[in-house]
Backbone as ProteinMPNN parsed JSONL, in Angstrom:
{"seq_chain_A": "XXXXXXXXXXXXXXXXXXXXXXXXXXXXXXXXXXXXXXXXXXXXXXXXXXXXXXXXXXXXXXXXXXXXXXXXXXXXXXXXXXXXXXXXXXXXXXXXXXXXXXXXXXXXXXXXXXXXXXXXXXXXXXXXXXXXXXXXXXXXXXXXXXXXXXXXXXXXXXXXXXXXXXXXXXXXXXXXXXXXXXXXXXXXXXXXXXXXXX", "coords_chain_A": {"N_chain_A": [[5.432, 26.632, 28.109], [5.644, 23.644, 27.077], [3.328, 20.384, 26.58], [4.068, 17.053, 26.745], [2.725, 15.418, 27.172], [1.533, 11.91, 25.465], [-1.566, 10.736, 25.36], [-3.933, 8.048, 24.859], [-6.863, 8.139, 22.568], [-8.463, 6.076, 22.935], [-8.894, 3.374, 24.579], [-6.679, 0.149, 22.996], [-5.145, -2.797, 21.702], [-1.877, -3.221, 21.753], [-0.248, -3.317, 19.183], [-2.24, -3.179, 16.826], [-3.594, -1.856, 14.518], [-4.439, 1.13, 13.788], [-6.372, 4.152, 12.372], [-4.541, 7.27, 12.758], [-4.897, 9.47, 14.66], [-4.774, 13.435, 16.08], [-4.578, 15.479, 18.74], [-4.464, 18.878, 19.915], [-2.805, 22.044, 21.143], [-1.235, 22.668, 18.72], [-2.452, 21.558, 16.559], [-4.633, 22.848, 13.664], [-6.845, 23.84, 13.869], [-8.934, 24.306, 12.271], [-10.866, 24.66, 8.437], [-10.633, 27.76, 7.303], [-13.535, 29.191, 6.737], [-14.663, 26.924, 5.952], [-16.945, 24.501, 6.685], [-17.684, 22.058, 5.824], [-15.616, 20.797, 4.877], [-13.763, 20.89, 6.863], [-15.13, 19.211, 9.061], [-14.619, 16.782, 7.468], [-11.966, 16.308, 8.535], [-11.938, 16.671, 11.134], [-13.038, 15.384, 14.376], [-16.346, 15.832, 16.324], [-15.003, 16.257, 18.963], [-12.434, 17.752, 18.482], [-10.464, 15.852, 17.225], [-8.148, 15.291, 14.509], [-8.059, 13.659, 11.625], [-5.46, 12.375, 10.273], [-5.152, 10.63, 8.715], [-3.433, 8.745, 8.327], [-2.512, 5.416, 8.805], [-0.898, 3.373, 12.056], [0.35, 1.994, 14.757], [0.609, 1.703, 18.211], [4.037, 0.53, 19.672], [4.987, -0.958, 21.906], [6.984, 0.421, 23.521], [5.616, 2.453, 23.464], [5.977, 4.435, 21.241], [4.882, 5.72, 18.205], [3.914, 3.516, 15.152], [3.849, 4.194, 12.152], [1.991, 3.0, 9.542], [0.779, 3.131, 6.892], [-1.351, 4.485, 4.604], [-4.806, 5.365, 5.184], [-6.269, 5.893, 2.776], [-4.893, 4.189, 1.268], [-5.852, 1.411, 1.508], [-7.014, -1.702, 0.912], [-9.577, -3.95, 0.375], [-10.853, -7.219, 0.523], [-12.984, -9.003, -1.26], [-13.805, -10.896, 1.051], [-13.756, -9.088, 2.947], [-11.417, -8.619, 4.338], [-9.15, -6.754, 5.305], [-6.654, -5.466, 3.727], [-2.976, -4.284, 3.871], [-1.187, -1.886, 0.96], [1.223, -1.3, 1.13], [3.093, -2.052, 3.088], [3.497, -4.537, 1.606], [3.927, -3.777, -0.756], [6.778, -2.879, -0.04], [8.028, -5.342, 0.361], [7.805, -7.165, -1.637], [9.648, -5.58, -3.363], [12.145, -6.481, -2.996], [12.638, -7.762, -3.926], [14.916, -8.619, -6.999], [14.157, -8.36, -9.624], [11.811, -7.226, -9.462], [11.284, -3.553, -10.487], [9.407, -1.814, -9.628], [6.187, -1.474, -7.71], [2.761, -1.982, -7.796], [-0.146, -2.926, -5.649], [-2.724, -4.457, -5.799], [-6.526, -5.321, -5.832], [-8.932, -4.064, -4.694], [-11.805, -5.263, -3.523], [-12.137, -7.538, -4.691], [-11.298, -11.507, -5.115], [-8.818, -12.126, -3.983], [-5.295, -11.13, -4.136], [-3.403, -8.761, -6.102], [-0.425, -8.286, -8.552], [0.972, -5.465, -10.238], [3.767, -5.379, -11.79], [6.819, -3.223, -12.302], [9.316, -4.143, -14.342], [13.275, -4.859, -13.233], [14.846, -3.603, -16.244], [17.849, -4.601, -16.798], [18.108, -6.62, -15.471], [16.3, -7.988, -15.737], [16.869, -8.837, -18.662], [19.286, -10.541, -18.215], [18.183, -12.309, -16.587], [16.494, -13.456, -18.958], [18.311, -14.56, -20.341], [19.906, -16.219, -19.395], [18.052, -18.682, -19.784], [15.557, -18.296, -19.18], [13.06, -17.267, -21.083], [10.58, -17.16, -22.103], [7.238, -15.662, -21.479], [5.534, -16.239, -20.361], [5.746, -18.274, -18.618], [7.884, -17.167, -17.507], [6.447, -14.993, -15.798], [4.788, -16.682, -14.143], [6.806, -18.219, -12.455], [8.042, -16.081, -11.335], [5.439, -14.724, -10.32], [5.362, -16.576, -8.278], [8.538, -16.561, -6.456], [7.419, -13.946, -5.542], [5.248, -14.881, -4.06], [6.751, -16.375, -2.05], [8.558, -14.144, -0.869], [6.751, -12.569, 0.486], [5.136, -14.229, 2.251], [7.133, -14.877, 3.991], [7.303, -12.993, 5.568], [6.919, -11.528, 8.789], [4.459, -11.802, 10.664], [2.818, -12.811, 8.377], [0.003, -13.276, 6.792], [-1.987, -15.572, 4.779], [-3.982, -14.174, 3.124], [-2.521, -12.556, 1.7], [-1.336, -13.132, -0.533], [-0.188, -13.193, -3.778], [-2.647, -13.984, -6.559], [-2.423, -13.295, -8.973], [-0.546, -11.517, -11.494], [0.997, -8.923, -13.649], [2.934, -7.588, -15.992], [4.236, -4.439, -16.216], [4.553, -1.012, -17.683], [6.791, 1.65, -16.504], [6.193, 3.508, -13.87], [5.795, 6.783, -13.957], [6.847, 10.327, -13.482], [6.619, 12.005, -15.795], [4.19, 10.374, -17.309], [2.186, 10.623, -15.653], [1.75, 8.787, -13.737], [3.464, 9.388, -11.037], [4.176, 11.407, -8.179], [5.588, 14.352, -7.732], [7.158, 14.508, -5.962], [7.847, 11.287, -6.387], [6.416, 9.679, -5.471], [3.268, 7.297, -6.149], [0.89, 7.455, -7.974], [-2.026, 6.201, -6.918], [-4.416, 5.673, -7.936], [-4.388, 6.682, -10.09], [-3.029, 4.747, -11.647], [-4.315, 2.476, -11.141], [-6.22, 3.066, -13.16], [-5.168, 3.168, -15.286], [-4.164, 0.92, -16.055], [-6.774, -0.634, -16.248], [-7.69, -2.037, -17.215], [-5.696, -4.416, -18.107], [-5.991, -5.552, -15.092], [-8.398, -6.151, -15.201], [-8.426, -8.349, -16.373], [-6.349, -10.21, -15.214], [-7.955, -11.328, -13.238], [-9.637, -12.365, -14.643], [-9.207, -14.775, -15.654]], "CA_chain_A": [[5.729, 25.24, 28.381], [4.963, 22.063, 26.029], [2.738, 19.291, 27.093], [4.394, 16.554, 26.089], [2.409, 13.699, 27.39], [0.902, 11.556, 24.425], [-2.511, 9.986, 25.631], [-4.39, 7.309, 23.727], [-7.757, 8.111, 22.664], [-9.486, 5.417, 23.556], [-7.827, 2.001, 24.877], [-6.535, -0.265, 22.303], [-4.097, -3.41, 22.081], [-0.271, -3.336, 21.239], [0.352, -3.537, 17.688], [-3.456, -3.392, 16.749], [-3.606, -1.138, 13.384], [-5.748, 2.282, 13.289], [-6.291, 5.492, 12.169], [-4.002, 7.559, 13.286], [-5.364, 10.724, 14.774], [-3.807, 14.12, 17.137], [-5.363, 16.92, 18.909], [-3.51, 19.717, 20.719], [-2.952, 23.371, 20.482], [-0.426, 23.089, 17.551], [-2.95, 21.059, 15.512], [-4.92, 23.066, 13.471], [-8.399, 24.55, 14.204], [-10.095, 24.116, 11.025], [-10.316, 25.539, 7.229], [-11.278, 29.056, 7.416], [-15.036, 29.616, 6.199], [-14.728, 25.744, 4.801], [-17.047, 23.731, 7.344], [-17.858, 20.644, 5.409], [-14.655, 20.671, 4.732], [-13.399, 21.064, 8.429], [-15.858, 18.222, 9.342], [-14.144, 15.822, 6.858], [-10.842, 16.334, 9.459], [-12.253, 17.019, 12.558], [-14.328, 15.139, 14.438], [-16.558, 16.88, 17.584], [-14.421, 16.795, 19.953], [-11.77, 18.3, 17.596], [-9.226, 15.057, 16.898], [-7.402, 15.656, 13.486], [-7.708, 12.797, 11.209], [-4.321, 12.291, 9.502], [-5.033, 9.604, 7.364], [-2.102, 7.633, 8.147], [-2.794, 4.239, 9.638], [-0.352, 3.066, 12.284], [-0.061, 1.171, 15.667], [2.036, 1.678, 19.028], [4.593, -0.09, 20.567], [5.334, -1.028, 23.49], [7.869, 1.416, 24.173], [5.045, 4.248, 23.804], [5.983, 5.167, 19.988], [4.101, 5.552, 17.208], [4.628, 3.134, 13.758], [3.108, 4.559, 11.125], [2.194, 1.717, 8.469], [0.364, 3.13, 5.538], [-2.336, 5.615, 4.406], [-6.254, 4.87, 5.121], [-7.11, 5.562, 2.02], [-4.747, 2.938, 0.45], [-6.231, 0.338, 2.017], [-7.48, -2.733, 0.118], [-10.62, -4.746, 1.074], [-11.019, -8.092, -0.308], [-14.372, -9.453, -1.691], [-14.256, -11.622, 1.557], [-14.106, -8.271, 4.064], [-10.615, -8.675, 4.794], [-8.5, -5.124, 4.969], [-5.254, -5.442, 3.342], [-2.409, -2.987, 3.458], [-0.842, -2.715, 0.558], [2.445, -0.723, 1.401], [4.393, -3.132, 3.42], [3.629, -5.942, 0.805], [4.956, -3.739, -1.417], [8.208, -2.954, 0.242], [8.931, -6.551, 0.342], [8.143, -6.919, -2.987], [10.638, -4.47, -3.838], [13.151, -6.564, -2.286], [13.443, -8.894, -5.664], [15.949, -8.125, -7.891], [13.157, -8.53, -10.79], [11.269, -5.751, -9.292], [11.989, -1.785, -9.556], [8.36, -0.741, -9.287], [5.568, -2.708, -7.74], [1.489, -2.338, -6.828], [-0.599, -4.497, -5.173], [-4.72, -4.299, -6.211], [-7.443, -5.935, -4.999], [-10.519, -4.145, -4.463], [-13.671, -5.744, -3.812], [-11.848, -9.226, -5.124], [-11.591, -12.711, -3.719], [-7.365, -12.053, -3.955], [-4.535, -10.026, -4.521], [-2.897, -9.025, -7.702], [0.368, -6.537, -8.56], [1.321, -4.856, -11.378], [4.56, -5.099, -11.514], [7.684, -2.618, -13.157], [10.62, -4.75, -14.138], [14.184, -4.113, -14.053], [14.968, -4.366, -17.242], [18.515, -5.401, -16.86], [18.063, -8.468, -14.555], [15.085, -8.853, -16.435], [17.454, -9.319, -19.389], [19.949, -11.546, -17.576], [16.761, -13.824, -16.409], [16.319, -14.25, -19.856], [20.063, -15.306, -21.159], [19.565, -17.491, -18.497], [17.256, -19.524, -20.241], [13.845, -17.661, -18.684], [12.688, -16.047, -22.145], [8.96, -18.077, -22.044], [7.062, -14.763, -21.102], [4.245, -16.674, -19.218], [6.682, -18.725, -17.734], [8.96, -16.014, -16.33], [5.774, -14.02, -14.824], [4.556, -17.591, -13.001], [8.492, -18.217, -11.637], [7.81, -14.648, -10.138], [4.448, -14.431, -8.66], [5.621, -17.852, -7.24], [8.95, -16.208, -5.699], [7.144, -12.845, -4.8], [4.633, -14.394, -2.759], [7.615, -16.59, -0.909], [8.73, -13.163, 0.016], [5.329, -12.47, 1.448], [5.337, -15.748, 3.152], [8.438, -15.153, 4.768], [7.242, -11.847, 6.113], [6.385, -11.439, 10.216], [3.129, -11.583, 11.092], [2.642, -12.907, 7.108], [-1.547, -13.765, 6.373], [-3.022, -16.017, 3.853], [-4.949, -13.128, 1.911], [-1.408, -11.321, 1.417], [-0.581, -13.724, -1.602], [-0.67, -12.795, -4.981], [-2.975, -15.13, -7.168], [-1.541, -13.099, -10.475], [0.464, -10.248, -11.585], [1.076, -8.189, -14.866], [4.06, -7.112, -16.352], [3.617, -3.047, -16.835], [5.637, -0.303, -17.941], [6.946, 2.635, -15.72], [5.434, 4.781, -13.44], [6.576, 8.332, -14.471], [6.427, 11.681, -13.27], [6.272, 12.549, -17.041], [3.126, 9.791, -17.802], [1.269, 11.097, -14.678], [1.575, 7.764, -12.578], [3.942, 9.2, -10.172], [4.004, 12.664, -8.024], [6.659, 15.461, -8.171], [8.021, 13.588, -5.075], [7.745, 10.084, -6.619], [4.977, 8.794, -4.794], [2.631, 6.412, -6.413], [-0.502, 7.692, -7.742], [-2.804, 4.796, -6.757], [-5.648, 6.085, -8.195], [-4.345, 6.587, -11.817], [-2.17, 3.575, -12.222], [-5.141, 1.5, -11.478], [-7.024, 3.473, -13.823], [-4.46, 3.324, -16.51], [-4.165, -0.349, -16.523], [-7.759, -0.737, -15.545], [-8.219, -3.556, -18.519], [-4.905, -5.248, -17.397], [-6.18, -5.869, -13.88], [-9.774, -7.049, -14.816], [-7.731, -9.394, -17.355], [-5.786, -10.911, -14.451], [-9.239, -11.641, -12.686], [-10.265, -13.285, -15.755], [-8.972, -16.285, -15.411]], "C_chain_A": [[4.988, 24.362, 27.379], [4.609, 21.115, 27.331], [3.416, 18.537, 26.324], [4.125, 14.755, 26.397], [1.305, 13.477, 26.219], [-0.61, 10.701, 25.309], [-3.308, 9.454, 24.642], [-5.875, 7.994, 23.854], [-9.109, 6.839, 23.398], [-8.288, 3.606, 23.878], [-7.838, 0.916, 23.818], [-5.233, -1.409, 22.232], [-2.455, -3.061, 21.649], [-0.326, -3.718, 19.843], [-0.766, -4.021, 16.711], [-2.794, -1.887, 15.806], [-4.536, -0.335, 13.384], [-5.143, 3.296, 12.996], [-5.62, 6.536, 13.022], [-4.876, 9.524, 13.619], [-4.999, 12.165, 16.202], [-5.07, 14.941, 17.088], [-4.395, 17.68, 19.86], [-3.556, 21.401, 20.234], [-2.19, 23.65, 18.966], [-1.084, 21.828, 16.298], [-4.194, 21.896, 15.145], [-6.709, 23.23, 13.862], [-10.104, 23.735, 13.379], [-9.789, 24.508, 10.005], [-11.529, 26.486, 7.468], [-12.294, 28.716, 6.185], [-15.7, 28.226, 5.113], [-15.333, 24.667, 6.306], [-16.984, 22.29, 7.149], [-16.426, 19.904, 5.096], [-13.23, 19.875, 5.999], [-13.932, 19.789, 9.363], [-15.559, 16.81, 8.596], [-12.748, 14.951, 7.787], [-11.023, 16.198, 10.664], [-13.416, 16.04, 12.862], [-15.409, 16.304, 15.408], [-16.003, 16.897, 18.493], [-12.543, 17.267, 19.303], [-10.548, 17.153, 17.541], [-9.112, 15.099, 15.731], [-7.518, 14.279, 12.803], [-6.503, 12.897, 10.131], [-4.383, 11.746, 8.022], [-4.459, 8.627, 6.927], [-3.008, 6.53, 9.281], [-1.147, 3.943, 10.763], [-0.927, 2.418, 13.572], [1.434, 1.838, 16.651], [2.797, 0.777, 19.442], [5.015, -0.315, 21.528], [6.089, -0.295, 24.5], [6.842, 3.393, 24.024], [4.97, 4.903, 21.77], [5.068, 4.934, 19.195], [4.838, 4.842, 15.808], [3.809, 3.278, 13.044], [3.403, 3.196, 9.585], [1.671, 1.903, 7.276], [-0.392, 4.063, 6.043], [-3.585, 5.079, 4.105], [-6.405, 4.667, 3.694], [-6.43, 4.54, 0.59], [-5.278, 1.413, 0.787], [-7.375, -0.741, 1.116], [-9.034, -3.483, 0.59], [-11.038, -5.513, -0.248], [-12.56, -8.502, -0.236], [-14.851, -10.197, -0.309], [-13.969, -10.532, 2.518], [-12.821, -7.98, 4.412], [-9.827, -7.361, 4.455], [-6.63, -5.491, 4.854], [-4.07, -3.864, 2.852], [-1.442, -3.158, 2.61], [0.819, -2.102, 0.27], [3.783, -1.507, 1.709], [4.792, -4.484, 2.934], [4.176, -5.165, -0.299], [6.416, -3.426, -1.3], [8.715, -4.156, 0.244], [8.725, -6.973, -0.855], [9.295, -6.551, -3.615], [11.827, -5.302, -3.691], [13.889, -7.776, -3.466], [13.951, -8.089, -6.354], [14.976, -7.59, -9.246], [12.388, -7.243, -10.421], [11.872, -4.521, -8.937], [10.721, -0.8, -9.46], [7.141, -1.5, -9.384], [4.0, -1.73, -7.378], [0.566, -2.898, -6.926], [-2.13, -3.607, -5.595], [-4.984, -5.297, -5.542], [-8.577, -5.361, -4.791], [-11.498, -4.61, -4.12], [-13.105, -7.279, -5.068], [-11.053, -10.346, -4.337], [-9.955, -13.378, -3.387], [-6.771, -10.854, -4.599], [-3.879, -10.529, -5.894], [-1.846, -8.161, -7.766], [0.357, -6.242, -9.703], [2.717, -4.745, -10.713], [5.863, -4.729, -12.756], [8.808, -3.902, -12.914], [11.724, -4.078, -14.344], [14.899, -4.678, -15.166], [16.397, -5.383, -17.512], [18.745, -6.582, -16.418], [17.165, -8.575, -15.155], [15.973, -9.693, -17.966], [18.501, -10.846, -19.162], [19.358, -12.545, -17.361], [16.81, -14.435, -17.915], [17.321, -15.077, -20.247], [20.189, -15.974, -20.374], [18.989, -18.739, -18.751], [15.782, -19.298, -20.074], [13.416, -16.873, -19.528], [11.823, -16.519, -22.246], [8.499, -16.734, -21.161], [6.059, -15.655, -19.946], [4.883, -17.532, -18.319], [7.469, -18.468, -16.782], [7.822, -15.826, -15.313], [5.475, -15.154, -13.638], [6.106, -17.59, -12.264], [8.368, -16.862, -11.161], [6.747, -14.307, -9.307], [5.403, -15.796, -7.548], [6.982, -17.116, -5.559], [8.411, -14.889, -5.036], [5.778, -13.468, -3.754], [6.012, -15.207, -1.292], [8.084, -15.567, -0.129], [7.903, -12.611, 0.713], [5.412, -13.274, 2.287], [6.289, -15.164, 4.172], [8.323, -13.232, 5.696], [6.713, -11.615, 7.875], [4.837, -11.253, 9.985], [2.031, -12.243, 9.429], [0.902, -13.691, 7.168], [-1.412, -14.382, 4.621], [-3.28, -15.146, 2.703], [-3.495, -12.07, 1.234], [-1.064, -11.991, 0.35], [-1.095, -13.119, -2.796], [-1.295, -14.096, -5.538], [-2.718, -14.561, -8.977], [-0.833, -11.981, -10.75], [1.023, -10.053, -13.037], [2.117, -7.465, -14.776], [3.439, -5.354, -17.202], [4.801, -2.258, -17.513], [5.992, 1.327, -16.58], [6.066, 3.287, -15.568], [6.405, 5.781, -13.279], [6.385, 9.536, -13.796], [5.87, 11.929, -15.114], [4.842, 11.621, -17.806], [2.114, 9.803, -16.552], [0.579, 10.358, -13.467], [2.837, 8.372, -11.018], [3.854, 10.915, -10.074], [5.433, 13.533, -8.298], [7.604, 14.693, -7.089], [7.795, 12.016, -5.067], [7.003, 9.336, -6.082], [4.041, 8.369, -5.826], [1.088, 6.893, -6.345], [-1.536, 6.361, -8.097], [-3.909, 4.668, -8.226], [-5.585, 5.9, -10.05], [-3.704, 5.41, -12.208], [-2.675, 2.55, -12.436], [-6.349, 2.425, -12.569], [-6.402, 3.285, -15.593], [-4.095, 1.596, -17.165], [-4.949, -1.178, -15.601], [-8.04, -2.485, -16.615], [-7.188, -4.869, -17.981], [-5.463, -5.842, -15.875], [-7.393, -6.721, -14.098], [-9.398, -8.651, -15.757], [-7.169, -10.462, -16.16], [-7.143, -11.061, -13.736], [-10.175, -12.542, -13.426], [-10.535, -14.656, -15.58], [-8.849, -16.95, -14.438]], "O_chain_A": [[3.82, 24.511, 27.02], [5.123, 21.007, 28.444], [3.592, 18.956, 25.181], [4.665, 13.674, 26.167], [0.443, 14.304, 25.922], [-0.154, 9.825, 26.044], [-3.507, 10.101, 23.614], [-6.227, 8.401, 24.961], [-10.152, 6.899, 24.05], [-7.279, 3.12, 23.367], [-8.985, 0.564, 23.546], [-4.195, -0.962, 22.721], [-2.507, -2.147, 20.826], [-0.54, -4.922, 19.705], [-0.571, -4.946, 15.923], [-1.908, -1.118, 16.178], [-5.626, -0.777, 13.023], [-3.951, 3.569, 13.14], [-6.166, 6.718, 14.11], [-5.224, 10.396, 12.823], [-5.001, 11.72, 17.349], [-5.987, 15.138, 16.291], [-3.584, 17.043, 20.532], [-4.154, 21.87, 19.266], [-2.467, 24.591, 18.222], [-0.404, 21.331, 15.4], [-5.033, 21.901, 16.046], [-7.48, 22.293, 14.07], [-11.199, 23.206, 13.568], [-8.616, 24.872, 9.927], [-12.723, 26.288, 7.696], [-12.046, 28.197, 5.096], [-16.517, 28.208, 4.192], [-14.475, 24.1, 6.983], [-16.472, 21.464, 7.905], [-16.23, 18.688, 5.089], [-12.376, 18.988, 5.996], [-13.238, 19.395, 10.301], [-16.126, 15.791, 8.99], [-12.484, 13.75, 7.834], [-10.211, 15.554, 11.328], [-14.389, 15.807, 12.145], [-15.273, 17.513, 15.217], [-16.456, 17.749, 19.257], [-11.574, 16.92, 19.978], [-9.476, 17.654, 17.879], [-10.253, 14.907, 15.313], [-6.953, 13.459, 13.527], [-6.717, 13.562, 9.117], [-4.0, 12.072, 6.898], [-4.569, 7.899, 5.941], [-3.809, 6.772, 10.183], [-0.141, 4.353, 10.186], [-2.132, 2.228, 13.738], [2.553, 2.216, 16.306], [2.091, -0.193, 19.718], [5.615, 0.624, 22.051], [6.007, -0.281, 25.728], [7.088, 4.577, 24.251], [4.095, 5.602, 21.259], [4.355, 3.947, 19.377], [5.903, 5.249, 15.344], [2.838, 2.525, 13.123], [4.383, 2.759, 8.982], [1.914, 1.045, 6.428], [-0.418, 4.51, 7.19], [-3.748, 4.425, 3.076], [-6.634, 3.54, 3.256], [-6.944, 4.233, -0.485], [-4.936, 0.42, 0.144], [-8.492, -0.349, 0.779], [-9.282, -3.041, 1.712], [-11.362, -5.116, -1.367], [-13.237, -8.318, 0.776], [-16.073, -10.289, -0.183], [-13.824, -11.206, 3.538], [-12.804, -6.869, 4.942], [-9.898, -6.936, 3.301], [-5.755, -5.68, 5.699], [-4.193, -2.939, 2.05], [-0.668, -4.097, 2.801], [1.482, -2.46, -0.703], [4.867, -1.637, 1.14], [5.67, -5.266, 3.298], [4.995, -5.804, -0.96], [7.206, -3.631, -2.222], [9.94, -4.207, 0.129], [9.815, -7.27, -1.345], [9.864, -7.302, -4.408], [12.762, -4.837, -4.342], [14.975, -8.309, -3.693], [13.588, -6.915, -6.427], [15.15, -6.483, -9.755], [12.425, -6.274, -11.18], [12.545, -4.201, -7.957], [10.74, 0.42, -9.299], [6.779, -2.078, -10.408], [4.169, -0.741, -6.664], [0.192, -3.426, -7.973], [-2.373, -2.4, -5.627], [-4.256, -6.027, -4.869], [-9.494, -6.172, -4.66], [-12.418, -4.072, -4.737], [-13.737, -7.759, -6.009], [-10.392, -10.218, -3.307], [-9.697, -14.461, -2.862], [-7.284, -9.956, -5.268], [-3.761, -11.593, -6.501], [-2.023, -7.13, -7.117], [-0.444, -6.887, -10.38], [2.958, -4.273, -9.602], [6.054, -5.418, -13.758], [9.11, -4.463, -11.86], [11.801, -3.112, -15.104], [15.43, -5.787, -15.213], [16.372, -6.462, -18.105], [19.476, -7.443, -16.908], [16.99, -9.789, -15.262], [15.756, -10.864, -18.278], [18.427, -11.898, -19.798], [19.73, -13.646, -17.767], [17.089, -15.614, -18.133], [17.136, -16.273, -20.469], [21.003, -16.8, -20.788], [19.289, -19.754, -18.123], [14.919, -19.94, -20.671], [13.252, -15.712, -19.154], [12.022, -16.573, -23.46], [9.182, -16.525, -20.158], [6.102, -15.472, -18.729], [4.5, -17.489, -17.149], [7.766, -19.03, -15.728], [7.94, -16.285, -14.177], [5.735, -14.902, -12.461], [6.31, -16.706, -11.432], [8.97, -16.836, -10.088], [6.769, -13.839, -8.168], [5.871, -15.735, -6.411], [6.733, -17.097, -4.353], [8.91, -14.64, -3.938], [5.32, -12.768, -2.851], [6.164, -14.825, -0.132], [8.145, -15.716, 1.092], [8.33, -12.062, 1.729], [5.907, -12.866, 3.337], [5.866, -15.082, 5.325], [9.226, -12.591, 6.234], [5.489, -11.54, 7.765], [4.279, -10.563, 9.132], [0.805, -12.139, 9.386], [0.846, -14.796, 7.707], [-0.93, -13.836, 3.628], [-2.881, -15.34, 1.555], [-3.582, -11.102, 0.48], [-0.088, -11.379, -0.081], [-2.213, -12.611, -2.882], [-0.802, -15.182, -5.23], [-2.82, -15.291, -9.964], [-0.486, -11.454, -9.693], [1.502, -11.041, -13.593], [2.382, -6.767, -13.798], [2.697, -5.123, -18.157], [5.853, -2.807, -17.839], [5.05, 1.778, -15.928], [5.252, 3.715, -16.386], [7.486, 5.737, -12.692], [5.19, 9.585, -13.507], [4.677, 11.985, -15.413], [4.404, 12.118, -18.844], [1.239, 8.939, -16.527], [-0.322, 10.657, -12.683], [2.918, 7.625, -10.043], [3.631, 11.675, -11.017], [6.232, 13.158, -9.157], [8.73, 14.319, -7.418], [7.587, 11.433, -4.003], [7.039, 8.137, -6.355], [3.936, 9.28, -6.648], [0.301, 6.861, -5.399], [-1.73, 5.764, -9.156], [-4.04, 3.846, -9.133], [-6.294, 5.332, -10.88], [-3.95, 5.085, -13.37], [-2.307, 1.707, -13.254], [-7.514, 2.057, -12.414], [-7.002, 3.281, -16.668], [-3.861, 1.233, -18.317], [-4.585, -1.955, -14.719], [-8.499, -3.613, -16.433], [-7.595, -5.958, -17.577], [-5.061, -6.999, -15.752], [-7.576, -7.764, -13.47], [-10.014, -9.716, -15.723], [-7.619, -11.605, -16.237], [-7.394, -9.905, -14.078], [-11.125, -13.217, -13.028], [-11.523, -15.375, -15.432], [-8.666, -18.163, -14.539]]}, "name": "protein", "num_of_chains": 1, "seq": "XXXXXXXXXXXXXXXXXXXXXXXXXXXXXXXXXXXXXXXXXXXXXXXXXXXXXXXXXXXXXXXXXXXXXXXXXXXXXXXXXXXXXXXXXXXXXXXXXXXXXXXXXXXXXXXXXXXXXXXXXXXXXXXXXXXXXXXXXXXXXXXXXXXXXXXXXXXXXXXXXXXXXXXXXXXXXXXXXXXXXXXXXXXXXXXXXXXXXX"}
């Protein structure tokens, strides 16, 4: 027989954002002869940390909203996620590949892939002023922030850099296209402290 009642660890509100974490017989034990390891996952009373952040709803389910360790924290404490600001991102024509930074600063910033053919069209439009275009886009990408449920203050961009693709073949993206955080801000580590500049 399956148990198949979910119980919360500890009591928590409706649509309140944490670490998402399981225990049960069909969640793993541990890593064989790897404690420190095992202790990174586990706590003592053996709950599994995932890693994923999410929240329940009211109907009982789980919404998974991002991954702990993308999580942003601005110079002023504030924990920004920066997943679902970039799905709405995404949702401009101008963007086909977006992410959001921030670190340990007193706002947000993206890097953002254009596509090049509406990027072309923008221009024959009359939008060929490069510093001109990028302002006319943070401007509409944070309206799409703005206009987002539950939308905060600290979610705006205060600048944003025009990059080039993230690749499987230039080592910004995984075998299953996922977004390596880690290198993309490492790869246009100068670009980012540039937009902070000013």
């Amino acid at each position: 027989s399956t148990d198949r009642t979910m119980g919360l660890r500890e009591e928590m509100g409706w649509g309140e954002t944490w670490i998402v974490q399981a225990r049960g017989p069909q969640v793993m034990g541990g890593y064989l002869g790897r404690p420190e390891a095992t202790a990174q996952v586990l706590d003592g009373e053996n709950w599994f940390d995932t890693g994923d952040l999410g929240y329940l709803l009211p109907d009982g389910s789980l919404m998974i909203t991002g991954r702990a360790k993308d999580t942003i924290v601005l110079a002023n404490g504030e924990n920004i996620e920066p997943t679902p600001l970039e799905d709405a991102l995404l949702a401009h024509p101008l963007v086909q590949q977006v992410m959001v930074v921030g670190q340990d600063r007193r706002t947000l910033a993206a890097l953002v892939v254009p596509d090049e053919s509406a990027l072309e069209e923008q221009k024959e439009g009359g939008s060929a002023e490069p510093a001109r275009l990028v302002e006319t886009l943070r401007r509409e990408l944070n309206q799409l922030l703005a206009q987002r449920r539950g939308s905060r203050r600290e979610e705006r961009l205060g600048a944003l850099a025009i990059v080039d693709p993230f690749t499987i073949e230039n080592g910004l993206l995984t075998q299953t296209l996922k977004q390596r955080r880690d290198r993309i801000a490492a790869t246009h580590q100068a670009r980012i402290d540039a937009l902070y500049a000013t």
